[in-house]
C-alpha positions in Angstrom: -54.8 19.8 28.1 -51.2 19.5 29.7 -52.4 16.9 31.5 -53.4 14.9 28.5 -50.4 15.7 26.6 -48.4 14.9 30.0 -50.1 10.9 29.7 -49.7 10.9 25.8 -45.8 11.6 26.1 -45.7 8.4 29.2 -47.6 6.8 26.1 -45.5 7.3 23.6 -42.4 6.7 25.8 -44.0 3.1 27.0 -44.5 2.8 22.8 -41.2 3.7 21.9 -40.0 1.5 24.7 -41.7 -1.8 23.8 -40.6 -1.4 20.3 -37.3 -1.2 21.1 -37.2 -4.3 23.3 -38.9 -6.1 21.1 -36.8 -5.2 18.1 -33.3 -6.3 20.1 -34.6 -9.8 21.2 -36.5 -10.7 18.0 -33.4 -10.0 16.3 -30.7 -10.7 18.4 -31.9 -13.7 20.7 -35.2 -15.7 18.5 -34.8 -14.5 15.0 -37.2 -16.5 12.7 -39.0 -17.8 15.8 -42.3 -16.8 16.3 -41.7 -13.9 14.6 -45.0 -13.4 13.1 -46.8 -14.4 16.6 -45.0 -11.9 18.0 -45.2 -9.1 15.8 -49.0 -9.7 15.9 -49.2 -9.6 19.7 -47.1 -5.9 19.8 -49.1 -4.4 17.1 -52.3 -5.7 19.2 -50.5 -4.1 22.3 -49.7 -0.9 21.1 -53.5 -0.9 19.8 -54.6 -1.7 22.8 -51.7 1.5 24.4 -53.5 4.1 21.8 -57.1 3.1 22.4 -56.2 3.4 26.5 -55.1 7.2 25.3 -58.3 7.5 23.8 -57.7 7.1 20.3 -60.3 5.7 17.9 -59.8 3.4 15.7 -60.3 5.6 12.4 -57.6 7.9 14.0 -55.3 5.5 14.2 -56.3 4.4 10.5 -57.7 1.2 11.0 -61.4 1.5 11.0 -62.9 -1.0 9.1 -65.5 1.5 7.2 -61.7 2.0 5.2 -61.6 -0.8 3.5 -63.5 0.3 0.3 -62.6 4.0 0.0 -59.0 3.0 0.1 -58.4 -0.4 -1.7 -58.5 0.5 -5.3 -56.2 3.5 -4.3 -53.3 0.1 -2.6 -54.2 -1.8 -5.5 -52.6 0.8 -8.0 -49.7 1.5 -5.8 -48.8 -2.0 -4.6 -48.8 -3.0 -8.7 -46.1 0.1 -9.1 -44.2 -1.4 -6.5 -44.4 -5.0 -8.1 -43.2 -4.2 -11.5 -40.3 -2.0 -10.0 -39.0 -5.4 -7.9 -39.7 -7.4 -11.2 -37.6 -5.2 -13.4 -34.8 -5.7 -10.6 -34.5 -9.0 -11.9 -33.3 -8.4 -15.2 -30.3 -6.9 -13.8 -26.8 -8.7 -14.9 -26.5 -8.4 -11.2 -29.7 -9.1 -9.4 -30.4 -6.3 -6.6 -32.7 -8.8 -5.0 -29.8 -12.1 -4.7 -29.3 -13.2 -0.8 -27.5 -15.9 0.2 -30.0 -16.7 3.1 -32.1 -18.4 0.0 -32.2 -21.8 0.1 -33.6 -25.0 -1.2 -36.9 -25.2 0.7 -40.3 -26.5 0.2 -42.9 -24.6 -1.9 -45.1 -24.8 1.2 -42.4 -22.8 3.0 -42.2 -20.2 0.3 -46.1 -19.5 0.5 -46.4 -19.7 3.9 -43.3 -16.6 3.8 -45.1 -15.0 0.9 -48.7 -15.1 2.3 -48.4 -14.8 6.0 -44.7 -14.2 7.0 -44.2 -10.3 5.2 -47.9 -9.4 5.1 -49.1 -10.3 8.2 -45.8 -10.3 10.7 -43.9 -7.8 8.8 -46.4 -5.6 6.5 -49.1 -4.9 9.3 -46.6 -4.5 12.0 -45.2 -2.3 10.8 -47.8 -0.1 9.1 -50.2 -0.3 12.4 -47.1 1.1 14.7 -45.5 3.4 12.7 -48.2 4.9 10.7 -51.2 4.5 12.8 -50.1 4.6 16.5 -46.6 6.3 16.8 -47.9 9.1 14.7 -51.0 9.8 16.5 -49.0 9.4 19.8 -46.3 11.7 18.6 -48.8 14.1 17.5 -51.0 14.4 21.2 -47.1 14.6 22.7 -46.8 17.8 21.0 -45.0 16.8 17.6 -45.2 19.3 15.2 -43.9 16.5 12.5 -45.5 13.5 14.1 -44.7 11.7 10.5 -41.1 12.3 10.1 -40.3 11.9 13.7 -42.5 8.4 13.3 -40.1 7.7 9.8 -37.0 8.5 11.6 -38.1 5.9 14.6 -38.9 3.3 11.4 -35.4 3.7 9.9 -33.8 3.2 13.2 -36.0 0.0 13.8 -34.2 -1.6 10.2 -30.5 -0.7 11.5 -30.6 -4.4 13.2 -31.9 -6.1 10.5 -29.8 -4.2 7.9 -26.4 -4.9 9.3 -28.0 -8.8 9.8 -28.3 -8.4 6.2 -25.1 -7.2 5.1 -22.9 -9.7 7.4 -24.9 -13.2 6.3 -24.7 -12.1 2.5 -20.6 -10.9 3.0 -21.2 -7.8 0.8 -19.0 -5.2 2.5 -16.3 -5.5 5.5 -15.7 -3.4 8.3 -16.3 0.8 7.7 -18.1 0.0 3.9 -20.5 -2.4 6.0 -21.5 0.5 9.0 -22.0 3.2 6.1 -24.3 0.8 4.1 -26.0 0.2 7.3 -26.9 3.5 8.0 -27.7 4.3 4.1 -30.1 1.6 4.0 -31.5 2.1 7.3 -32.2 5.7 5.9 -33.7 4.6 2.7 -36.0 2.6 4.9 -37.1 5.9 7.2 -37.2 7.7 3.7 -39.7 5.2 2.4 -41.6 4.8 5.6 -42.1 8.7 5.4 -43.4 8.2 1.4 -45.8 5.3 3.1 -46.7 7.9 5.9 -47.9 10.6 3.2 -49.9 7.7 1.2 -51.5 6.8 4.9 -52.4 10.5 5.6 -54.3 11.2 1.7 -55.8 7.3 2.3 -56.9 8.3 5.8 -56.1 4.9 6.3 -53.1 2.2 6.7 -54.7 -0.4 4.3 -53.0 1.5 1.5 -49.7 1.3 2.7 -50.1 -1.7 4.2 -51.1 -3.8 1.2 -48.2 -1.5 -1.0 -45.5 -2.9 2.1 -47.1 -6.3 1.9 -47.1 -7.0 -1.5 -43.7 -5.1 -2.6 -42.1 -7.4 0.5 -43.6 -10.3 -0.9 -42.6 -9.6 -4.7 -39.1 -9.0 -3.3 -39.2 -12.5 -1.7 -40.5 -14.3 -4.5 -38.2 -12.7 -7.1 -35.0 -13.7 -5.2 -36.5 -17.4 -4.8 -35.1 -19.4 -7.7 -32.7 -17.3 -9.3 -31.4 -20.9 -9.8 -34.4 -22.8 -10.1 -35.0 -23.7 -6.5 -37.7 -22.2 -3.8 -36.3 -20.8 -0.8 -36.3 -20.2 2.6 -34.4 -18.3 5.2 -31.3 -19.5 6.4 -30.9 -19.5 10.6 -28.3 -16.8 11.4 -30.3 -13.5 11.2 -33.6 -11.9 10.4 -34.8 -11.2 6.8 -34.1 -7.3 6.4 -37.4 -5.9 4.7 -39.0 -2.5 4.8 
């Protein structure tokens, strides 16, 4: 047993690791480059570190015998999410505006909507930090495998958030680092409320398809506040949950 937990903590360390360093160059060094082929290739490696730890694949919430039990359950949920990011719109201020939208093809826009949040940010995301981190977390000897994993999500947005703030010139100096760290904890805090949905789900296709379709909505409803479609400027990373 203390052996196993002694492998599963050099797991989780390696996880924990990897996500980090990929987190500081995609941000800081490639940005928008290959950021779905990359994401895709670190959620298939940290698969790959969990299954080595001898994790199965409905443990880790991504059995495929999921799909039915599960996808009425996202479909409700991701629908909440969507009207909430609609309603945003009517704002006299809209909470949604960035500057990092641009006049852009409508191919770009779908290919952003489709495949850039669902697939490089939605199931990223949802595979590491609700399937494998928590599971990792939890044979390391967490006693609060999905907080710890929600605390490790809201420092993975702290790069992006501050990215986010700086392009779109909303706050200087001491205003900016406090809206950093409020946002970065509103993304923990949601990751945790996506960790709950993944533990009564038993799977991560709930929140994945809530993640992926609330990120998408968001995208979409800050495209063409003026009549154009959009895509990201160079300069930083899109901040999303």
């Amino acid at each position: 047993m203390r052996g196993r937990s002694g492998s599963s903590r050099k797991a989780l360390g390696a996880a924990v690791a990897v996500l980090t360093a990929h987190n500081l160059i995609q941000n800081s060094i490639f940005n928008e480059r290959g950021y779905v082929v990359s994401n895709l290739l670190v959620t298939a490696g940290l698969v790959g570190l969990a299954r080595s730890q001898g994790l199965s694949l409905d443990e880790i919430g991504i059995a495929p015998g999921d799909l039915p039990k599960t996808g009425v359950v996202a479909a409700g949920m991701a629908s909440a999410g969507v009207a909430v990011v609609l309603a945003s719109r009517r704002s006299p201020r809209p909470l949604l505006s960035d500057r990092r939208a641009v006049s852009g093809s409508s191919a770009e826009v779908a290919r952003r909507a489709l495949v850039r949040f669902p697939l490089g940010t939605a199931l990223f995301e949802e595979v590491a930090f609700r399937g494998v981190l928590p599971e990792l977390l939890e044979r390391a000897g967490s006693t609060r495998p999905d907080a710890m994993s929600a605390v490790l999500f809201g420092l993975w947005h702290i790069i992006p958030t501050r990215h986010a703030l700086r392009i779109n010139e909303v706050v200087e100096g001491r205003r900016r680092v406090i809206l950093t760290i409020l946002g970065s904890a509103a993304a923990g805090l949601g990751g945790y409320v996506l960790s709950l949905v993944r533990r009564s789900t038993g799977s991560v296709l709930a929140p994945w398809v809530i993640h992926a379709t609330t990120n998408s909505a968001a995208y979409l409803a800050s495209v063409g506040g003026d009549g154009k479609l959009s895509r990201s400027v160079r300069g930083g990373p899109e901040v999303s949950m």
